[in-house]
Residue frames as qw, qx, qy, qz and C-alpha x, y, z in Angstrom:
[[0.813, -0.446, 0.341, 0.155, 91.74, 210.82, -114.62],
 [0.822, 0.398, 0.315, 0.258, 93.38, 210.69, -117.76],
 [0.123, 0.891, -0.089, 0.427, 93.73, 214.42, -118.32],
 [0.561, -0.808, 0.115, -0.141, 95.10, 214.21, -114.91],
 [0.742, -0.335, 0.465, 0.348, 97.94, 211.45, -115.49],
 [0.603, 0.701, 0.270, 0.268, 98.66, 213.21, -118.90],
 [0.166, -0.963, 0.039, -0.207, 99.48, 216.17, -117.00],
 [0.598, -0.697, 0.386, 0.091, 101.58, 214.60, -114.76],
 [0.904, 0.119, 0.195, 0.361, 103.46, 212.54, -117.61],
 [0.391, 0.781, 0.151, 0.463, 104.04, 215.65, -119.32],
 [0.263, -0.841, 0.449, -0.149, 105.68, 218.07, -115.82],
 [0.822, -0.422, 0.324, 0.204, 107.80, 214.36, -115.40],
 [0.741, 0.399, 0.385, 0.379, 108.87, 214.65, -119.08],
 [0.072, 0.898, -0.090, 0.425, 109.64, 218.66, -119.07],
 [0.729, -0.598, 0.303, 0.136, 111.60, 217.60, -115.50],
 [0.857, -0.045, 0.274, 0.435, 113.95, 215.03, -117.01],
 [0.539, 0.681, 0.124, 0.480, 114.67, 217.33, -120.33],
 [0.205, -0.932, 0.034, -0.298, 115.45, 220.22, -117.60],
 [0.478, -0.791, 0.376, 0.069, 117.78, 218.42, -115.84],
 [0.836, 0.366, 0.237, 0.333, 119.26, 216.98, -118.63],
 [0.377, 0.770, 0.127, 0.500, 119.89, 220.03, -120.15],
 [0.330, -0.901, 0.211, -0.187, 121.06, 221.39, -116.76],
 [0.860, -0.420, 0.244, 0.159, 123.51, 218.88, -116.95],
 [0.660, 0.721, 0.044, 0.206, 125.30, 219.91, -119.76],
 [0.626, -0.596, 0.229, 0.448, 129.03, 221.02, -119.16],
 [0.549, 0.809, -0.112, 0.179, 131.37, 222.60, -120.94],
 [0.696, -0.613, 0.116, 0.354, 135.45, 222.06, -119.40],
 [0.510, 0.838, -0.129, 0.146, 138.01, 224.02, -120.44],
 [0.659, -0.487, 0.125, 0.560, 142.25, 223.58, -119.11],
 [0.492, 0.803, -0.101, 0.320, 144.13, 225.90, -120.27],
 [0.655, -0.272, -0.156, 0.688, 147.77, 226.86, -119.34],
 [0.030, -0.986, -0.143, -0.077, 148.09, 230.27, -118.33],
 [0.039, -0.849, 0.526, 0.018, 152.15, 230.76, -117.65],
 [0.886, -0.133, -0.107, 0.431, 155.29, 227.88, -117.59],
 [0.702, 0.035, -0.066, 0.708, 158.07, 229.40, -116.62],
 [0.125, 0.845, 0.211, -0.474, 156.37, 233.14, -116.06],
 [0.622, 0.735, 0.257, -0.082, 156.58, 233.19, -119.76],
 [0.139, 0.774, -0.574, -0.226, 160.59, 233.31, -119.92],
 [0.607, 0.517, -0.598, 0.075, 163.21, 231.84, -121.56],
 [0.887, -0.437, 0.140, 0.045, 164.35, 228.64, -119.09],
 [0.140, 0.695, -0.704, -0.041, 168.39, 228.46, -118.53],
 [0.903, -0.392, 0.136, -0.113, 169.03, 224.66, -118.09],
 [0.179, -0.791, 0.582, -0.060, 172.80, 223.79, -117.31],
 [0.907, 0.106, -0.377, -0.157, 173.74, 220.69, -119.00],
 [0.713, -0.113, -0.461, 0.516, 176.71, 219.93, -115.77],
 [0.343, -0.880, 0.043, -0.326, 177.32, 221.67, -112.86],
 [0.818, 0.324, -0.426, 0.210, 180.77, 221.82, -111.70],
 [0.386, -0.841, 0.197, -0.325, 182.76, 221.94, -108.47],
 [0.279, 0.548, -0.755, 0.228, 185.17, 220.71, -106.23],
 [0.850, -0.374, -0.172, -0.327, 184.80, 217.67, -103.97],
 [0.084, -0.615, 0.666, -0.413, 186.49, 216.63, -100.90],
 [0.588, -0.036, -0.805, 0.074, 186.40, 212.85, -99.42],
 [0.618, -0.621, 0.109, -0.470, 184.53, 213.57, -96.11],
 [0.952, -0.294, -0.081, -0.037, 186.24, 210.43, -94.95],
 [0.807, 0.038, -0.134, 0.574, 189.59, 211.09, -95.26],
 [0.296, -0.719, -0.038, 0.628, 191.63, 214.16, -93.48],
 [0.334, 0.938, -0.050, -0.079, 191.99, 217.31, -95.83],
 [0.158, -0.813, 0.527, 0.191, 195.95, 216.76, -95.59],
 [0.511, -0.094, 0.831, 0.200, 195.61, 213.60, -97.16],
 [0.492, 0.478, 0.671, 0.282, 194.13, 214.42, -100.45],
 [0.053, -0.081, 0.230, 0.968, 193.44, 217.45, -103.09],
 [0.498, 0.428, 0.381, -0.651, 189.81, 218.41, -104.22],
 [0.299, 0.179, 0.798, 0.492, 189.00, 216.75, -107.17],
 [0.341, 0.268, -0.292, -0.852, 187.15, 218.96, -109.98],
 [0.252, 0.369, 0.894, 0.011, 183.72, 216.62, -110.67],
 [0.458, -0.114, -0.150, -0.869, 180.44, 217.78, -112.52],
 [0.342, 0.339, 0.832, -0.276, 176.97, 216.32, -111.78],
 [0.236, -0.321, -0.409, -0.821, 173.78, 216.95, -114.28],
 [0.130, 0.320, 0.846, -0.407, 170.18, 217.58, -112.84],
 [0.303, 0.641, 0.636, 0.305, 166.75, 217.60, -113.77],
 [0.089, 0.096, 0.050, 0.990, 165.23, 220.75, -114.59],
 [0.013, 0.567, 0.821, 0.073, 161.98, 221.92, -113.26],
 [0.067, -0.173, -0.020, -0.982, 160.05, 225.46, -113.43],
 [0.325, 0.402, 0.595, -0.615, 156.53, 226.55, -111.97],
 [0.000, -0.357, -0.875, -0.328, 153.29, 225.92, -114.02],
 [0.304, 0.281, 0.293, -0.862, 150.28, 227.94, -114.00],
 [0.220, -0.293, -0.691, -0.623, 146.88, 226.35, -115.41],
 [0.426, 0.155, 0.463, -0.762, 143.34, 226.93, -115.07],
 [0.063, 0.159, 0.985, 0.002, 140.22, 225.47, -115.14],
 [0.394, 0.145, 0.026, -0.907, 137.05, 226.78, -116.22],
 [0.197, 0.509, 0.834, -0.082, 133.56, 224.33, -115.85],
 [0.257, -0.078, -0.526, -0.807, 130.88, 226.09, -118.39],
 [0.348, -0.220, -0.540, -0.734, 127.19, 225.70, -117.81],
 [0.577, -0.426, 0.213, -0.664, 123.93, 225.75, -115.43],
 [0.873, -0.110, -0.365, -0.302, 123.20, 222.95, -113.19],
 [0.531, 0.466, -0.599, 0.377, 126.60, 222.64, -111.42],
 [0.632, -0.743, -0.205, -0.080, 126.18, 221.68, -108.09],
 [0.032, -0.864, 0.322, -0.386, 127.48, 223.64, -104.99],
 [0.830, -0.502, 0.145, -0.198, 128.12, 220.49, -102.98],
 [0.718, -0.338, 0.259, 0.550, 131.66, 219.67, -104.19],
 [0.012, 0.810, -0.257, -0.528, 134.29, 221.24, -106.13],
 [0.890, 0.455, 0.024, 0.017, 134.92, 220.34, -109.74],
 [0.389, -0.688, 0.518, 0.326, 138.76, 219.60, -110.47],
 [0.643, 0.657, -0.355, -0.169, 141.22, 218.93, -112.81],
 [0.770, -0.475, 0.395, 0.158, 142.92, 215.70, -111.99],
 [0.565, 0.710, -0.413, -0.078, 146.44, 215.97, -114.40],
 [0.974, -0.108, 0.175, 0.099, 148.13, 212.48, -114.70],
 [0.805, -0.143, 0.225, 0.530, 150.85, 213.56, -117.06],
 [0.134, 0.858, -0.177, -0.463, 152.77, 215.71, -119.03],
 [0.680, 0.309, 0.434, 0.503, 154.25, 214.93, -122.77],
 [0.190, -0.806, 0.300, 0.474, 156.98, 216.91, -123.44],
 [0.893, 0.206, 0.261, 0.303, 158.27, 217.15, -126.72],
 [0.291, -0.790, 0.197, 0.502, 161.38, 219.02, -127.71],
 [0.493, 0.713, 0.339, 0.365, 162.27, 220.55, -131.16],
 [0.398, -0.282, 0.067, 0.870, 165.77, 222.45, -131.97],
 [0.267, 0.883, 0.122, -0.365, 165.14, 225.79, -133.01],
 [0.041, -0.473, 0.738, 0.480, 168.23, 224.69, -135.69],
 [0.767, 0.452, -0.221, -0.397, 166.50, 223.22, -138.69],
 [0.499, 0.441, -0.746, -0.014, 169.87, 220.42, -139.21],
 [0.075, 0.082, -0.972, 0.206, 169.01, 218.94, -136.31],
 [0.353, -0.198, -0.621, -0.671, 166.52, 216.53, -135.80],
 [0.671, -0.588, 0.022, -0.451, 163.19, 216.42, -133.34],
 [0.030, 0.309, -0.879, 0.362, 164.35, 214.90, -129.95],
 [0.378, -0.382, -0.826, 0.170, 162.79, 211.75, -127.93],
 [0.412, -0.689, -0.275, -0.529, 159.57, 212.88, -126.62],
 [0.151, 0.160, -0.805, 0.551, 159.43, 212.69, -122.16],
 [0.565, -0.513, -0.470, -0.444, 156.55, 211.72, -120.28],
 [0.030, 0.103, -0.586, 0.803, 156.54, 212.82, -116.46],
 [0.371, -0.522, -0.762, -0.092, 153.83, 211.25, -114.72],
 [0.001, 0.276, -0.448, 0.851, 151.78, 213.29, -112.06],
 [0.326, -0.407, -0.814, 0.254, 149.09, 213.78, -109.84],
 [0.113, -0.042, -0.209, 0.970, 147.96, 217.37, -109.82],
 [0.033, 0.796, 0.601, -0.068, 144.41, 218.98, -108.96],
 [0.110, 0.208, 0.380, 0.894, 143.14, 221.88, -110.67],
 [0.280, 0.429, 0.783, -0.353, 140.80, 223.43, -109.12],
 [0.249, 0.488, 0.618, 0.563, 137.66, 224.57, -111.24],
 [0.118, 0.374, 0.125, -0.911, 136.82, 228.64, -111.59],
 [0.288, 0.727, 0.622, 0.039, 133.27, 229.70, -113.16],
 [0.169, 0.938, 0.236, -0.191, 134.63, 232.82, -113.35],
 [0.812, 0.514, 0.044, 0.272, 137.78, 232.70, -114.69],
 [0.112, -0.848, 0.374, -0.357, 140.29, 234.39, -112.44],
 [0.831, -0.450, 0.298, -0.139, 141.67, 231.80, -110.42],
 [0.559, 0.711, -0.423, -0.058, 144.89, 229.58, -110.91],
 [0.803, -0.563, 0.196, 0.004, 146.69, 226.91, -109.94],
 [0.270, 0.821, -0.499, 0.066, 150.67, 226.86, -109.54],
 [0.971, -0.206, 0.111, -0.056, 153.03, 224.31, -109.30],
 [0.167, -0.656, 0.679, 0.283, 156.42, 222.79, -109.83],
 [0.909, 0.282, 0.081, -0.295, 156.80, 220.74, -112.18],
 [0.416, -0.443, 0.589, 0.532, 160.15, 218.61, -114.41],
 [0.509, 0.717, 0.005, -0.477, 160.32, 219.68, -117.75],
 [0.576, 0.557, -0.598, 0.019, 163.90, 218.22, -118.53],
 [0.968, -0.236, 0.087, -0.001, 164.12, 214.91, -116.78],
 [0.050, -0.748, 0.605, 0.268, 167.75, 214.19, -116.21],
 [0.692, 0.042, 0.595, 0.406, 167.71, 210.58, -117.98],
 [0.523, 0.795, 0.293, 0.094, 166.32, 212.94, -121.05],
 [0.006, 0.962, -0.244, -0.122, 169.47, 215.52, -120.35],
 [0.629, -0.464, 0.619, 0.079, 171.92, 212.82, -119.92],
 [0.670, 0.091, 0.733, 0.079, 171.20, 211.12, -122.76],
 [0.475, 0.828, 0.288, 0.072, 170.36, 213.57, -125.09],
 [0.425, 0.827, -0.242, 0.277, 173.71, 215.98, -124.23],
 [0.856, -0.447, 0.172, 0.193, 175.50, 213.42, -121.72],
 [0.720, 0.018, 0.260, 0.643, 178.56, 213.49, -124.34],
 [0.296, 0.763, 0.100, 0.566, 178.45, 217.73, -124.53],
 [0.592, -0.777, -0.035, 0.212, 179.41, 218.16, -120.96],
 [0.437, 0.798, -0.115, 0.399, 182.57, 220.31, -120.70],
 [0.540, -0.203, -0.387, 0.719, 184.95, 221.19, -118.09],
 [0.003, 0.774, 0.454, -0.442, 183.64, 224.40, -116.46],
 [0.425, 0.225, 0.202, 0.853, 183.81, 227.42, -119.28],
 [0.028, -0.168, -0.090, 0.981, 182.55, 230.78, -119.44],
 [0.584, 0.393, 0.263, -0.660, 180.10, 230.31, -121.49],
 [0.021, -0.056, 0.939, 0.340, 179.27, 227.10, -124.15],
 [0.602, 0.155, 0.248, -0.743, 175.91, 227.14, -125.72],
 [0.421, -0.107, 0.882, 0.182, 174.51, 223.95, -126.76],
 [0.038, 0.438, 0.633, 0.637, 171.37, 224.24, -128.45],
 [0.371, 0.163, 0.394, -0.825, 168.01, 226.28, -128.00],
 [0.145, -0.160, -0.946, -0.243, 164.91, 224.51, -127.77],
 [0.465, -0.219, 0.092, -0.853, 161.19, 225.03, -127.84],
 [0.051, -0.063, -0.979, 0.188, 160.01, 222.48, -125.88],
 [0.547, -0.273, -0.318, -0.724, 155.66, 221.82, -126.41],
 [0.126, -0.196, -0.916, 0.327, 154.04, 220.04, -123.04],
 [0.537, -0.301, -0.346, -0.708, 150.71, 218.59, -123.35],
 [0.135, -0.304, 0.842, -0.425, 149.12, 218.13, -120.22],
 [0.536, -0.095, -0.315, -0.778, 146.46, 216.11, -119.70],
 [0.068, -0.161, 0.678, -0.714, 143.83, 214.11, -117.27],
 [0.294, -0.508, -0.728, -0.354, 140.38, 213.88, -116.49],
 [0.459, -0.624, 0.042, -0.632, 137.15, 216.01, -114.52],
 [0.005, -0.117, 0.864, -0.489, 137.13, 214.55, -110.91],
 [0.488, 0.060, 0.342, -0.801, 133.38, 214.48, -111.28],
 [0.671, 0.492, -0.029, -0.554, 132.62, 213.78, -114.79],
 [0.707, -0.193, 0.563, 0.382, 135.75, 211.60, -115.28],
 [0.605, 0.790, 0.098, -0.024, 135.83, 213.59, -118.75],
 [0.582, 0.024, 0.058, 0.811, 139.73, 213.64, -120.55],
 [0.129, 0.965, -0.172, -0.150, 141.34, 217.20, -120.29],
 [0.801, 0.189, 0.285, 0.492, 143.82, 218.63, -122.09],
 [0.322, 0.938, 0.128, 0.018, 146.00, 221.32, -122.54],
 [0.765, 0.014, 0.114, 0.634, 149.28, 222.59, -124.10],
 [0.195, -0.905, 0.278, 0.258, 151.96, 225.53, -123.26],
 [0.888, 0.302, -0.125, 0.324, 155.02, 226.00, -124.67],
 [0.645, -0.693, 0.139, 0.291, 158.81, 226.38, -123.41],
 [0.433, 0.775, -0.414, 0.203, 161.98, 227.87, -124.68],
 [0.743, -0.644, 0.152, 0.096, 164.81, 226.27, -123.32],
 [0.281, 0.860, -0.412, 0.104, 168.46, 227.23, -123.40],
 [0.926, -0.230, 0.064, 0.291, 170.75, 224.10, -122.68],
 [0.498, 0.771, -0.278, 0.283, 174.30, 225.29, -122.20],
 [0.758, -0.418, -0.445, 0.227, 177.00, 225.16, -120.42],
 [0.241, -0.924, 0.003, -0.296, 177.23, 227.97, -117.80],
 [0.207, 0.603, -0.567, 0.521, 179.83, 229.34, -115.82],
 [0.784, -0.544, -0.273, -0.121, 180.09, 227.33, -112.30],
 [0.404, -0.698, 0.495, -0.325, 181.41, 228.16, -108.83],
 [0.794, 0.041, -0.566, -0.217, 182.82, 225.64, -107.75],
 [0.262, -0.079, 0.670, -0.690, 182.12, 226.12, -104.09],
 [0.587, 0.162, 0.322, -0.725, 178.89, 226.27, -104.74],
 [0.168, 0.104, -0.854, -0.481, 178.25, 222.72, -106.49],
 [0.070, -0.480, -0.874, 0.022, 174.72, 221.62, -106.79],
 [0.029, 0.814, 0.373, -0.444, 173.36, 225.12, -106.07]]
């Protein structure tokens, strides 16, 4: 009887360790493209003409305005879950609350800008085999951040006015949807703030 409930302590004890050890995980995010790995243009005003909808075309001229907006490019990350045990009965995900953006002139004289944080809400799903991706939109250059940072470099439309170039580092980061474990991962972004040539038919576009 002994030998018998020995036995049985011992297959309950070799169990547990087993599925212990089958629980193990490894999670990996990683960013696989921003911007399909170019240079971003971002237009610090966009200029054009505007017309009073309310009042008759014979009663006024078009007035020359700019506007600023945000900037936002497509994302690519992936997800990659690591090790035996993983059950098939849901999908593992990446659940990404936010993004911290920080932005750093490629000019030495000037100095780091104010960081941005851009809340989200994205799922990731999770690949075992590493081939998979998930794409999005995303904002990179919030317009209070544009506004405020080169609100007083706006121009009247010119040919061409470059302000600065900037490599801009965004860490994203979150947690497993299962495991509730933190991810984390950072890409980085050229961006070219200037101010471009604008139609001005074509304002906003």
């Amino acid at each position: 009887m002994r030998r018998s409930l020995y036995g049985l302590m011992t297959l309950v004890a070799i169990a547990a360790l087993l599925a212990t050890a089958g629980c193990e995980r490894s999670s990996v995010l990683r960013v696989a493209k921003i911007n399909g790995g170019m240079e971003l243009q971002s237009d610090i005003s966009d200029w054009g003409l505007w017309v009073d909808p309310t009042l008759p075309d014979s009663e006024q001229e078009p007035e020359l305005i700019y506007v600023m907006f945000c900037d936002t490019t497509e994302v690519e990350l992936q997800y990659v879950e690591i090790g035996a045990g993983l059950p098939t009965w849901t999908p593992y995900e990446a659940i990404i609350q936010k993004a911290t953006i920080s932005y750093k002139s490629t000019n030495p004289e000037i100095p780091q800008y104010e960081n941005a944080v851009v809340t989200m809400n994205q799922y990731v799903m999770a690949d075992r085999e590493n081939k998979k991706t998930t794409k999005f939109k995303m904002v990179v250059v919030p317009l209070w951040w544009k506004a405020k940072t080169y609100g007083s470099r706006v121009s009247e439309p010119p040919i061409y006015d470059l302000v600065d170039i900037v490599d801009a580092t965004i860490r994203f980061s979150g947690w497993d949807s299962v495991s509730n474990r933190t991810v984390e991962a950072t890409g980085k972004l050229q961006i070219e703030f200037a101010n471009f040539y604008d139609d001005d038919e074509k304002i906003g576009r």
